[in-house]
C-alpha positions as CSV (number, residue, x, y, z in Angstrom):
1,X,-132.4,-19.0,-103.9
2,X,-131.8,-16.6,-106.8
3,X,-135.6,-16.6,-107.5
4,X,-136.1,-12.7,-107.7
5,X,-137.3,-11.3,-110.4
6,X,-137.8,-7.3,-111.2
7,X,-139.7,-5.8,-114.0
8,X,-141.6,-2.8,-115.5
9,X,-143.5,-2.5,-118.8
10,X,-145.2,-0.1,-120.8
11,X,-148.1,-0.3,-123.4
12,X,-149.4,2.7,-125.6
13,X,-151.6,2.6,-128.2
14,X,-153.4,4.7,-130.6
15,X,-155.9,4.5,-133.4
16,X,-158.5,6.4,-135.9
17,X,-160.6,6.4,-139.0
18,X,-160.0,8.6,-142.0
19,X,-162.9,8.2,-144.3
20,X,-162.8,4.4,-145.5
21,X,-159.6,3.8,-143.7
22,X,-159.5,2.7,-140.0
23,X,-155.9,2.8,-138.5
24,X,-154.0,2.0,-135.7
25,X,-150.5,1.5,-133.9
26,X,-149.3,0.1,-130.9
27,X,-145.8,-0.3,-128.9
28,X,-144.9,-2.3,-125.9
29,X,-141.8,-2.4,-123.9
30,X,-140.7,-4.7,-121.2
31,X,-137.5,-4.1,-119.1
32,X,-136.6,-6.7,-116.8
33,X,-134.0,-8.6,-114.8
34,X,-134.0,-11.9,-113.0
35,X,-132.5,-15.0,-111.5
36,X,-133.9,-19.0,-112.3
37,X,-133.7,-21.1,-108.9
38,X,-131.1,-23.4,-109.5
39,X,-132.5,-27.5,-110.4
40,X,-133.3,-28.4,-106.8
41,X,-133.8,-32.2,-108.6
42,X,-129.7,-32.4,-109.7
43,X,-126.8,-32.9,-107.2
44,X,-124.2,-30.7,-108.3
45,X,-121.3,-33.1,-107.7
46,X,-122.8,-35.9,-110.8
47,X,-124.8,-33.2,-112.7
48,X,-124.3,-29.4,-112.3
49,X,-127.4,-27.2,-112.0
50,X,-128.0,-24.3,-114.1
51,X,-126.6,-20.8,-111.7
52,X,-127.8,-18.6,-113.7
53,X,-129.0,-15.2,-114.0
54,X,-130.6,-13.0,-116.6
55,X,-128.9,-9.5,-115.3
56,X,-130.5,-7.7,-118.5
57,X,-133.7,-8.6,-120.2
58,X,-135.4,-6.0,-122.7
59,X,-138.0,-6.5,-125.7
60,X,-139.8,-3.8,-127.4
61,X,-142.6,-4.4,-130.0
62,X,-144.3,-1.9,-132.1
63,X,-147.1,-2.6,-134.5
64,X,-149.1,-1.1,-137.1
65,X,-152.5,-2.0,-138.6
66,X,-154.5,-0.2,-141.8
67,X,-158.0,-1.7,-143.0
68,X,-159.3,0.3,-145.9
69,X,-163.8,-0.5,-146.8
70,X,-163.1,-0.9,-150.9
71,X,-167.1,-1.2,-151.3
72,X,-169.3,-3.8,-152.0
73,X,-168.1,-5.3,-149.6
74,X,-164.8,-5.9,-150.1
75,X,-161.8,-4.6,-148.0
76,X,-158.0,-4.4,-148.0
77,X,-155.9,-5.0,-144.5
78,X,-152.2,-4.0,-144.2
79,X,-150.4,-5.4,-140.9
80,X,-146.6,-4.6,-139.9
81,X,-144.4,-5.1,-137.1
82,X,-141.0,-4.9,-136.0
83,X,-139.7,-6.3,-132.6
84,X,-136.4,-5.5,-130.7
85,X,-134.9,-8.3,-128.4
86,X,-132.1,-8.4,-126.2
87,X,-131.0,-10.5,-123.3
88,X,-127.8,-11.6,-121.1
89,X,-127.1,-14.8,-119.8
90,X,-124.5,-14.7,-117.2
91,X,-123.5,-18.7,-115.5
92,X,-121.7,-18.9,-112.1
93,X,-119.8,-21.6,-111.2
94,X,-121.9,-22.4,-107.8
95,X,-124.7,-21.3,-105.8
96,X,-122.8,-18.1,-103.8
97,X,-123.1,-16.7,-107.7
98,X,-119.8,-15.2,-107.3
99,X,-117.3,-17.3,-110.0
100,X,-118.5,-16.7,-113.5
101,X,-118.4,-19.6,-115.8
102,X,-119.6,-18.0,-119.1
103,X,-121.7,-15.2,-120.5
104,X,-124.3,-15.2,-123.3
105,X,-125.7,-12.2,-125.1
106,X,-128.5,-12.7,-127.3
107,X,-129.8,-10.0,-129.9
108,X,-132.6,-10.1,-132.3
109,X,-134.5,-7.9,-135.0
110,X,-137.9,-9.0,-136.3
111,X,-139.6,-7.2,-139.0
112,X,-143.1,-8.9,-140.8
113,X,-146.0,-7.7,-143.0
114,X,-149.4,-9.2,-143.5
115,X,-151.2,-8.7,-146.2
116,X,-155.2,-9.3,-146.8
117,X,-157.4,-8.6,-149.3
118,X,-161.3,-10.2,-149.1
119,X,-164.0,-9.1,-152.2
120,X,-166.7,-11.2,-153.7
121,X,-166.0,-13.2,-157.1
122,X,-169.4,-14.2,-158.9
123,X,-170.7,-16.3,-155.7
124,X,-167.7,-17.0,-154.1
125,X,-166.2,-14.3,-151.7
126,X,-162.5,-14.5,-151.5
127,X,-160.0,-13.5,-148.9
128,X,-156.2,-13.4,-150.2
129,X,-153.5,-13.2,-147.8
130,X,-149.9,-12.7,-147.9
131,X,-147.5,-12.4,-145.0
132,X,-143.4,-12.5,-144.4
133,X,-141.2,-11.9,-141.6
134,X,-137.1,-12.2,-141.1
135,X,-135.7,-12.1,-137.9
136,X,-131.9,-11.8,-137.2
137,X,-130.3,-13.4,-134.5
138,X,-126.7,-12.1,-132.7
139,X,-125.0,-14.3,-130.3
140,X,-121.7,-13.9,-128.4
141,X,-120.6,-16.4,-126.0
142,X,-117.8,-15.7,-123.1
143,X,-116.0,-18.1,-121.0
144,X,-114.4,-17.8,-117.8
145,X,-111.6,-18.4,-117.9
146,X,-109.8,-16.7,-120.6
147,X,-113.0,-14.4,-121.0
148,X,-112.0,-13.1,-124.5
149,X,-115.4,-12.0,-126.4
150,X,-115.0,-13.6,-129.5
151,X,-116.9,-12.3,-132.8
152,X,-120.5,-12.9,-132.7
153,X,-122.6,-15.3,-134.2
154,X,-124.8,-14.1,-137.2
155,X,-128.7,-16.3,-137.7
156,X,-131.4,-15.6,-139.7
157,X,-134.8,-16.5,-140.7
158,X,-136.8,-15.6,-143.4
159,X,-141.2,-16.7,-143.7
160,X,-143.0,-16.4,-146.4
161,X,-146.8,-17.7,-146.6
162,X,-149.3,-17.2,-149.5
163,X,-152.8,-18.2,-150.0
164,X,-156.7,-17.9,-150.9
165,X,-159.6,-18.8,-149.4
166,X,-162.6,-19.3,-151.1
167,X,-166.6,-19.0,-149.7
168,X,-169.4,-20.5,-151.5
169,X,-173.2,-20.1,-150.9
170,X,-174.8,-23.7,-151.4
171,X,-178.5,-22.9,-150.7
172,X,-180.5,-24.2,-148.1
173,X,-178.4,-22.7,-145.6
174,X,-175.5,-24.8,-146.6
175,X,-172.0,-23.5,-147.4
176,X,-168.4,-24.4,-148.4
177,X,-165.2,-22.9,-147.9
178,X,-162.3,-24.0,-150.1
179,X,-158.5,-22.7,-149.1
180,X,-154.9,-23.2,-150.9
181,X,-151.7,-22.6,-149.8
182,X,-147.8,-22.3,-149.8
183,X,-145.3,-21.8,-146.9
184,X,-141.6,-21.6,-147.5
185,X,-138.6,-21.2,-144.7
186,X,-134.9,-20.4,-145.3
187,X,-132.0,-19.7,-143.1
188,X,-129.2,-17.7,-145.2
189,X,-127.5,-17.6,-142.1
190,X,-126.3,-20.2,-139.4
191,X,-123.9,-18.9,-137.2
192,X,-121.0,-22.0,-136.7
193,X,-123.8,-24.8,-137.5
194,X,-124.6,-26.4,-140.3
195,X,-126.6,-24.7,-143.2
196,X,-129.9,-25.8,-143.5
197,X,-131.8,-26.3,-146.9
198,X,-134.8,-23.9,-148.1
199,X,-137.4,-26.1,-147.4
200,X,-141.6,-25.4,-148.3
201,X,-144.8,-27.2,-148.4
202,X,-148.2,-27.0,-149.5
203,X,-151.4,-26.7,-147.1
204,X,-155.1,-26.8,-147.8
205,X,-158.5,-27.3,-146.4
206,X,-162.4,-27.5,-147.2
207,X,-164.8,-26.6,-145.0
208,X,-168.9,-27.8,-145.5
209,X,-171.7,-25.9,-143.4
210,X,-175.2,-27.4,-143.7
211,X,-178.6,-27.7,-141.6
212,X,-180.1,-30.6,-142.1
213,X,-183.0,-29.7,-140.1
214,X,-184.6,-27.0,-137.9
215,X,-182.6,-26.4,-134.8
216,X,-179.7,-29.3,-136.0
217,X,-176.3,-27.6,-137.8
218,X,-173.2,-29.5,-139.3
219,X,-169.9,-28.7,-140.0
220,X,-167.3,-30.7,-141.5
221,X,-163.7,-29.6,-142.4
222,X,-160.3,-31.0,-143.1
223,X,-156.6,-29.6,-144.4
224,X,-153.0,-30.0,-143.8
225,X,-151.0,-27.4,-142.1
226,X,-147.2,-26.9,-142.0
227,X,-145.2,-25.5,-139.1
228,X,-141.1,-25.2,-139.8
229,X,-138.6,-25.4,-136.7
230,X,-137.6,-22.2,-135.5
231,X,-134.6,-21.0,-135.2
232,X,-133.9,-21.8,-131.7
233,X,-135.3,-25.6,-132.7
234,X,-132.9,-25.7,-135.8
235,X,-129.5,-23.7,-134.1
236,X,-129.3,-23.9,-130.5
237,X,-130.3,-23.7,-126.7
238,X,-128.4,-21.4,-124.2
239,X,-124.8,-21.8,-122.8
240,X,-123.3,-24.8,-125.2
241,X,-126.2,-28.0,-124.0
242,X,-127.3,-28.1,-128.0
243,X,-126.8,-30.8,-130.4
244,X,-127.5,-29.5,-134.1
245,X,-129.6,-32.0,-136.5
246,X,-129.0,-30.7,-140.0
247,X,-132.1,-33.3,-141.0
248,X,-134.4,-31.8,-139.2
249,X,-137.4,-31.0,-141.2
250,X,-140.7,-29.1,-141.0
251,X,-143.6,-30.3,-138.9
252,X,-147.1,-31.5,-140.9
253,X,-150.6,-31.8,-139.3
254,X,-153.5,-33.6,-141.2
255,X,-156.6,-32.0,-139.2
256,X,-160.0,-33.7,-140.0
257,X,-163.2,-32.7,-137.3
258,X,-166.8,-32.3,-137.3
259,X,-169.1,-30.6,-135.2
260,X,-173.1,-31.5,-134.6
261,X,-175.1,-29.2,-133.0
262,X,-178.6,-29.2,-131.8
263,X,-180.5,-26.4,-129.8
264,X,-184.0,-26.3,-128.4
265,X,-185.2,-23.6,-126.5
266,X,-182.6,-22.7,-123.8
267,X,-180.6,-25.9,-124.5
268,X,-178.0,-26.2,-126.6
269,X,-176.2,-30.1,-127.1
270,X,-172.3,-29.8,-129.4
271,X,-170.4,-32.6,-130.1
272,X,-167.3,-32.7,-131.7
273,X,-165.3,-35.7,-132.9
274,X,-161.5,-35.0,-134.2
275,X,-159.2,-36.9,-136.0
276,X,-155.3,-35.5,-136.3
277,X,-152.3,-37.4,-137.7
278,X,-148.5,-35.4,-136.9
279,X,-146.1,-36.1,-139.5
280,X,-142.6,-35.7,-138.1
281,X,-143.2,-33.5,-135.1
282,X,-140.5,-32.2,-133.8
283,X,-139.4,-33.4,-130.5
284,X,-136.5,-32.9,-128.2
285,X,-133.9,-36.2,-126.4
286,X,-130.5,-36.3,-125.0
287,X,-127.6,-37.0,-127.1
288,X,-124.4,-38.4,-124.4
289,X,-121.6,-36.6,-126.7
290,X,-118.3,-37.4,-124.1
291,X,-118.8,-36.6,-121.1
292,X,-121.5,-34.1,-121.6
293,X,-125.5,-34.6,-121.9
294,X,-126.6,-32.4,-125.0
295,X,-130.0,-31.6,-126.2
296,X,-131.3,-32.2,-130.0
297,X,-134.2,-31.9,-131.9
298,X,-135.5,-34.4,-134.3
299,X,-138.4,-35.7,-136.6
300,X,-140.8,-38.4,-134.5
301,X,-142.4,-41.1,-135.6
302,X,-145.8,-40.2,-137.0
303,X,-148.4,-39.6,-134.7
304,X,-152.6,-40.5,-134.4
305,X,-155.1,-38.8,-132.2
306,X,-158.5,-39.2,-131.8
307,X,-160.8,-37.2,-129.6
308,X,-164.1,-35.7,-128.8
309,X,-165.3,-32.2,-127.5
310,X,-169.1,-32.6,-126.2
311,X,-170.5,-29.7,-124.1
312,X,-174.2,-29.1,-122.9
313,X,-175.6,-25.3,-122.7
314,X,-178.7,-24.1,-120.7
């Protein structure tokens, strides 16, 4: 039942060299339509499903990509994108799909840059990167009854992340990598939920390289890495089942692994122990607000994992 599904997509793409300069650009485009089977696990007269169908459903991505040889072997990358989305949610009252309940249109604008440069520095080799992207989010919501289309909601999300990384010849086939960051999130606009603070953080890692005998490599690296909620994390789910938390707060991974590998002839032996701790990862529960079941995000309780990756090659 309302499991159908219809779609069509293109994908050209087109690139070249000019001298140093290597280029290329690409664009996709999906057109699609479809229904969701409603939750066969819910009986409708304690907990409605979801009747829903998604009657228009478009994206369209198009991408560009410049790499300039500066010499010596150092190089300059330029990245760029812009994406178009647009969808419509429509919600019956039942399974015949005949009543509507409400309607949700959803339309977004992405644009984002990267930036990378990578030259030598006395014995270090560098690689610089810089990248940004703000993506605008328009949102009308209809009921039925009255079905009067309101003024839409306005979102947006600006990225911006900086950093170095730095190689360093040790001798005796060793090597270290050192990196350095900053990423920073804001939301200059919320739509009808609360505004949310520009938040950023730090991240960093070191990387060692060394063969400590013929046939035996090691590698050991650690860091931090940030990820922020996303807009849909910070602002809403589809058709009124979110719960805003204006204390949610970014996501931080402490990453620590090694990897020990030893080849002989055709046989190859990797292991790999790991060791991760998840500050405030962001999670999802169920908030009872009246008589309705709504959805939140929030900040969980730190997290520890501990692992190992072996695998055996002949």
């Amino acid at each position: 039942t309302n499991s159908d599904l219809n779609a069509t997509s293109l994908f050209a793409g087109i690139g070249g060299t000019a001298g140093a300069l290597t280029w290329r650009a690409s664009l996709l485009h999906i057109d699609a339509r479809r229904g969701i089977a409603p939750e066969s696990d819910r009986d409708p007269a304690v907990a409605a499903p979801r009747y829903w169908r998604y009657p228009d459903w478009q994206q369209t991505q198009a991408q560009a990509a410049l790499e300039l040889a500066l010499g010596d072997g150092a190089s300059a990358r330029a990245t760029m994108w812009r994406q178009w989305f647009g969808q419509t949610i429509l919600a019956y009252r039942d399974a015949s799909y005949t009543g509507l309940r409400s309607r949700e249109g959803n339309d977004d604008d992405t644009l984002g840059g990267r930036l990378t440069l990578a030259h030598k520095l006395g014995p270090a080799r560098l690689r610089w990167s810089l990248s940004g992207q703000t993506s605008d989010h328009r949102q009308t919501d209809v009921a039925f009854p009255p079905g009067r289309v309101p003024p839409p909601l306005l979102y947006r999300q600006m990225l911006v992340s900086g950093g170095v990384e730095a190689d360093v010849a040790l001798g005796g086939g060793s090597a270290l990598t050192l990196g350095a960051g900053y990423d920073q999130a804001a939301n200059p606009l919320t739509g009808d939920k609360p505004a949310q603070p520009v938040t950023g953080a730090a991240t960093f890692s070191a990387a060692v390289r060394t063969r400590p005998a013929d046939g035996l490599t090691l590698a050991i690296s650690a860091g931090r890495r940030n990820r922020f909620p996303s807009a849909r994390e910070l602002f809403g789910e589809a058709l009124g089942r979110f719960l805003a938390n204006p204390a949610l707060r970014p996501e931080q991974a402490w990453l620590v692994d090694a990897e020990l590998q030893w080849q002989t002839g055709p046989l190859t032996l990797t292991l790999n122990p790991f060791w991760q701790r998840g500050l405030g990862t962001i999670g999802q529960r169920i908030v009872r607000v009246g008589n309705a079941n709504l959805r939140q995000r929030f900040n969980q309780a730190a997290t520890t994992s501990l692992g190992l990756d072996a695998a055996v090659q002949w």
